[in-house]
C-alpha positions in Angstrom: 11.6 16.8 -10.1 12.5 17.0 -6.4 9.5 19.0 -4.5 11.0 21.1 -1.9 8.9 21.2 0.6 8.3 24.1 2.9 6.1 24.3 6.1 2.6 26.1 4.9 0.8 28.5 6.4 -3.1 28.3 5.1 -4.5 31.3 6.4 -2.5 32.8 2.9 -4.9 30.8 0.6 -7.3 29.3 2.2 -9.4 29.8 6.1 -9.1 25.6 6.9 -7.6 22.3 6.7 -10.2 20.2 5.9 -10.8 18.2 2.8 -12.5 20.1 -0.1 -14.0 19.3 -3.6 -11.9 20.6 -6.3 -15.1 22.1 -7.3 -14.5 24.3 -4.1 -10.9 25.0 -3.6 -9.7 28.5 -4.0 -8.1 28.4 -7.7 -4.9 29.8 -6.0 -3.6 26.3 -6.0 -2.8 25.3 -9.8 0.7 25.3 -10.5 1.9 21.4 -10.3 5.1 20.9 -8.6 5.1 17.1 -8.5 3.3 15.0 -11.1 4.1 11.5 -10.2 6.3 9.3 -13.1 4.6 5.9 -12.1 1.6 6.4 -9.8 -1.6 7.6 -11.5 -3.8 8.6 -8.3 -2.2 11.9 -7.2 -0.5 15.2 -7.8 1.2 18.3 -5.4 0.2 22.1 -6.2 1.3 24.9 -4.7 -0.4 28.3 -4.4 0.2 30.7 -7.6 0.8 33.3 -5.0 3.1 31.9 -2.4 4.7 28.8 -3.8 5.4 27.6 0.2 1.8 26.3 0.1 1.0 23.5 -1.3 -2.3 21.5 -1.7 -2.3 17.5 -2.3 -4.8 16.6 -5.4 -6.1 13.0 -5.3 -8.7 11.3 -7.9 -10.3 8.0 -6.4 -12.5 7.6 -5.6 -13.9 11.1 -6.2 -11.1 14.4 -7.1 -10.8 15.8 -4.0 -7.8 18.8 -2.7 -6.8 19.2 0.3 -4.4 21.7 2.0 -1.5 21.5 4.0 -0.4 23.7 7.1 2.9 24.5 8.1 5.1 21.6 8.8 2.4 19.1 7.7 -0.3 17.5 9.6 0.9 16.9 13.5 -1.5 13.8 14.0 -2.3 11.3 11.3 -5.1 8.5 12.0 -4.1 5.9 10.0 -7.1 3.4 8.5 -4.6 1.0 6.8 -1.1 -0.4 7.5 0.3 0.7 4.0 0.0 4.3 5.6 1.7 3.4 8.5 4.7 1.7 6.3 4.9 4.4 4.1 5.3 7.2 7.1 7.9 4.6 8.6 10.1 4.4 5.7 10.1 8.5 6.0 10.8 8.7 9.3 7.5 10.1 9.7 5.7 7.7 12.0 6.0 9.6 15.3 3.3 11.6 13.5 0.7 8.5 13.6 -1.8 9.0 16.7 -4.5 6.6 15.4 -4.5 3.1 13.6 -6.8 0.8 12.2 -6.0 -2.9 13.4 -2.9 -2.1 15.9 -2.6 -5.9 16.5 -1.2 -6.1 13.2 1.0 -4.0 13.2 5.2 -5.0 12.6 6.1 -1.8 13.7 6.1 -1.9 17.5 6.4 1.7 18.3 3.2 2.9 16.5 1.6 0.2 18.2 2.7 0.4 21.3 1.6 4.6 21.1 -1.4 4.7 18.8 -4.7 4.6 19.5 -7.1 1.7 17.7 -10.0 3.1 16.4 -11.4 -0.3 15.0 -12.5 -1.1 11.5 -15.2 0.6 9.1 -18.5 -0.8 10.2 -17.6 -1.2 13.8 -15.6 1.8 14.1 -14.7 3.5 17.9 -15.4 6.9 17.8 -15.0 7.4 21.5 -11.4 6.5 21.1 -10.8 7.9 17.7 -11.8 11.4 18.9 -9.9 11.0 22.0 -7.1 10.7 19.8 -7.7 14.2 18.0 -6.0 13.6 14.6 -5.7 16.8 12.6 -6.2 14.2 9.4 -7.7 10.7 8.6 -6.3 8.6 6.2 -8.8 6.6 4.9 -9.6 3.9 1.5 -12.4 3.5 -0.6 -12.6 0.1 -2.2 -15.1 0.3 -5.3 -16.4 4.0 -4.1 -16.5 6.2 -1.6 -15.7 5.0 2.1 -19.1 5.4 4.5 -16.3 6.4 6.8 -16.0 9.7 5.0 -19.7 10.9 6.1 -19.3 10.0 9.6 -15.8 12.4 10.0 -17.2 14.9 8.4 -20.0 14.8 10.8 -17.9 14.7 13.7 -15.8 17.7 12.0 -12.0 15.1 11.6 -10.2 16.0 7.9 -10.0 13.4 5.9 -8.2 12.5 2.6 -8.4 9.3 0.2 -5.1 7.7 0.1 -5.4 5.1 -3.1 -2.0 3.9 -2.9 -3.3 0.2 -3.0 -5.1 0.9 -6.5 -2.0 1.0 -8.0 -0.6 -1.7 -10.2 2.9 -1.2 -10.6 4.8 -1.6 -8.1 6.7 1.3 -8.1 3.7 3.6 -8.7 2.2 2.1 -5.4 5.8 3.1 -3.4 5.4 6.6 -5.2 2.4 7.5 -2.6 5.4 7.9 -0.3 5.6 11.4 -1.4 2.1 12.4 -1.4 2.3 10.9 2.7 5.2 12.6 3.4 3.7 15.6 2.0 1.1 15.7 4.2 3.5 14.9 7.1 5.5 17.8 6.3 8.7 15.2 4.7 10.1 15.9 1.4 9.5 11.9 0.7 11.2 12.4 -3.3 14.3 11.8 -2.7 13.9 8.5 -0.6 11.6 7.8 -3.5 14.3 8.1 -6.3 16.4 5.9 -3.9 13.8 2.9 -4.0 13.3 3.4 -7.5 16.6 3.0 -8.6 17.1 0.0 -6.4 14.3 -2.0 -8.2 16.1 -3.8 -10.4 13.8 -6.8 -12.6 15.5 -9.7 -14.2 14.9 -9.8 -18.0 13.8 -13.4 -17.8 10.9 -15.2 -16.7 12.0 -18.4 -16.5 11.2 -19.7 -12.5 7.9 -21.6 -12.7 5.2 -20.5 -9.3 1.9 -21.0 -8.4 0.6 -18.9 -6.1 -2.4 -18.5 -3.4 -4.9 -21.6 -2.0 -8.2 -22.5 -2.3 -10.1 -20.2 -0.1 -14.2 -21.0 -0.2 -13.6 -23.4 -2.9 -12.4 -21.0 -5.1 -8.4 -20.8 -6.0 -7.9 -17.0 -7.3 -5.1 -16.1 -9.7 -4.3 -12.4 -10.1 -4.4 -10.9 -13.7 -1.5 -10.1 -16.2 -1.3 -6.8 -14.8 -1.7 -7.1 -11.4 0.7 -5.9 -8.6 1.9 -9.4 -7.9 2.2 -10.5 -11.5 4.2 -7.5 -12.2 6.3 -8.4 -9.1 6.9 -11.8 -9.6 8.0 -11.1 -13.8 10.0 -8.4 -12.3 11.6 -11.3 -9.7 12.2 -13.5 -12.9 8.8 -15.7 -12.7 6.4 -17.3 -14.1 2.9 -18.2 -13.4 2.4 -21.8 -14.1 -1.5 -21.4 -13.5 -3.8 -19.9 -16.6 -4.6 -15.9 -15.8 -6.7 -13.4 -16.7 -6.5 -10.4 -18.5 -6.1 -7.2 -17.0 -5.3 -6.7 -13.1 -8.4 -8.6 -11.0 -8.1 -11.6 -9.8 -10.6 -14.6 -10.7 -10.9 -18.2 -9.5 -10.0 -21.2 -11.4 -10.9 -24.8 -11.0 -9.5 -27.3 -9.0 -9.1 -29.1 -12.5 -6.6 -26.4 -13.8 -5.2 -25.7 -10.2 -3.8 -29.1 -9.4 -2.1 -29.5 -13.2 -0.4 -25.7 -12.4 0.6 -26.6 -8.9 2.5 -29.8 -10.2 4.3 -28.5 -13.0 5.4 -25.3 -10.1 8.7 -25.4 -8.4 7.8 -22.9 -6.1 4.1 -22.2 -4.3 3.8 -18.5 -2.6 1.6 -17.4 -0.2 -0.6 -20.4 0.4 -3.1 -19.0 3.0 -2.6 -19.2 6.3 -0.8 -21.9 6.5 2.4 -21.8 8.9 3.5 -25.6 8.8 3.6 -28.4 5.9 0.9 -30.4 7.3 -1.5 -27.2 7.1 -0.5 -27.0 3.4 -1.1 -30.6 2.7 -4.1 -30.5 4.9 -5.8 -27.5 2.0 -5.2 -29.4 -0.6 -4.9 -33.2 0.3 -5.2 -34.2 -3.8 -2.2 -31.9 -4.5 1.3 -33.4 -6.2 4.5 -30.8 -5.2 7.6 -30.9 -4.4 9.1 -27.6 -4.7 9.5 -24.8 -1.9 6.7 -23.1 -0.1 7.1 -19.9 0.8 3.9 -17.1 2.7 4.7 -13.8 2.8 5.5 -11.9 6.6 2.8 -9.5 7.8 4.8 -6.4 6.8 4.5 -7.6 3.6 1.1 -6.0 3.8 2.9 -2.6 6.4 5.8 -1.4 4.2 6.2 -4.1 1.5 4.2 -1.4 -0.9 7.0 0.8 0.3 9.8 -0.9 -0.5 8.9 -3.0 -3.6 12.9 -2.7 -4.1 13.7 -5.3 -1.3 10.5 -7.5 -1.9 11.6 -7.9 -4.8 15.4 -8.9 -3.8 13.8 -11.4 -1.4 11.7 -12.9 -4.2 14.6 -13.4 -6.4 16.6 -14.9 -3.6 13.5 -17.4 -3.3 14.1 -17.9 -7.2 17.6 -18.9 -7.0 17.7 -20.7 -4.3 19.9 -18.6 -2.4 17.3 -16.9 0.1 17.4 -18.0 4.1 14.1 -19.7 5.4 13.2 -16.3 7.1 13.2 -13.1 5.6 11.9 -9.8 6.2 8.7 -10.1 4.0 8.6 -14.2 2.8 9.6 -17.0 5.1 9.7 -20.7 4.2 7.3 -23.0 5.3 8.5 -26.9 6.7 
């Protein structure tokens, strides 16, 4: 369903813009007018009695509402770079007032205009209030963000934006519409676009290890992890032993070494820029396939646009890709 979205005014159902408990929320907002067909951590409602308002639902860490004004939220702090992707691929990003690690950033005009407001746990809140953002965007990882306390004490709106718990990659793109709704962008239709574009390959058949050892330990995402699913979806195969489910977990230097041999292809070994880094990480190692570390907006609007990460990786797969690419480049 396409959501046509219409600038809200809140006085009609509710006295505030601030994040709520559903618990809380005036029950005006319970007609659904965009349940998402891949992503599992979101819905749209609008207000039974002026369906112009609308009210984003979100459910992790904790279910929380929160309502929208007219024409969306004028000035988003954004606490990771997905956000700032996402808002991008909308055309939304003149919105963004506030980042979390600007240095980062690929996208040169939010960093160039935002303010950095640091990271949780050594957070500015000098800057970030200078800033005045009408909403923060923030992340729990494993609960609720102690972030979350400290805006509410200092009276910024907040909402959970779990697009990064998502495990397929399409459903992780789909929190395009839940951003753009809160930026006042009908983000569907650019949605239906992406979707359509991703296009798998029905066979598995190119042979990759992927990651390094980091601590000692070489971690392997699980069957249903994000970068499995991308890397089937690219025509791959892992040539290392995984886990169940979508967490990654280390293996042993004793089943790493036999997977990286028998790989034609190694992604995203660390931070490693040349071949003598890579060598240098694992001296003992036998390869001679193609190394290839993913850009940094890989990690900006590669959840965006799974569609052309996934073109790039199948490039890698048939040989046919260029040494530099908008989200992998070739290491020599």
């Amino acid at each position: 369903m396409k959501l046509k979205l219409i600038p809200l005014l809140i006085a009609a159902c509710c006295s505030c813009t601030h994040t709520v408990s559903i618990d809380t929320l005036p029950e005006d907002f319970s007609t659904e007018v965009y349940t998402p067909s891949h992503a599992t951590g979101f819905r749209l409602l609008a207000c039974d009695s002026d369906s112009t308002l609308l009210a984003l639902e979100v459910y992790r860490p904790d279910t929380m509402r929160i309502a929208i004004p007219r024409g969306g939220f004028a000035q988003l702090l954004c606490m990771s770079s997905t956000y700032v992707g996402a808002l991008t691929t909308l055309g939304a990003d003149n919105r963004i007032v506030a980042v979390s690690g600007k240095q980062y950033l690929t996208n040169r005009r939010v960093a160039e205009r935002a303010a950095e407001v640091g990271y949780e746990g050594a957070m500015d809140y000098e800057t970030l209030l200078a800033a005045k953002p009408d909403l923060a965007l923030i992340y729990g990882v494993g609960g609720e963000s102690a972030l979350a306390a400290k805006l509410a004490e200092l009276s910024v709106p907040y909402v959970y934006i779990s697009d990064f718990e998502e495990q397929s990659p399409i459903g992780r793109a789909e929190w395009m519409v839940a951003l753009g709704a809160l930026a006042g962008v009908d983000g569907t239709e650019r949605f239906e676009q992406i979707r359509q574009a991703y296009r798998p390959v029905a066979d598995s058949t190119a042979a990759v290890m992927i990651n390094a050892p980091y601590s000692g330990s070489w971690f392997i995402p699980g069957r249903d992890n994000y970068m499995s699913q991308l890397l089937r979806d690219a025509g791959a195969r892992l040539t290392a032993p995984q886990p169940a489910g979508y967490e990654s977990r280390p293996i042993d230097r004793e089943q790493a070494l036999p997977a990286l041999e028998q790989a034609d292809y190694w992604l995203n070994p660390g931070q490693a820029e040349t071949m003598e880094q890579v060598r240098a990480l694992v001296p003992q190692a036998k390869f001679g396939g193609s190394v290839w570390n993913q850009t940094p907006d890989f990690y900006e609007s590669g959840a965006s646009r799974p569609d052309l990460v996934l073109e790039e990786l199948q490039k890698i797969f048939s040989s046919s890709a260029p040494d530099s690419m908008r989200y992998f480049k070739r290491i020599r």
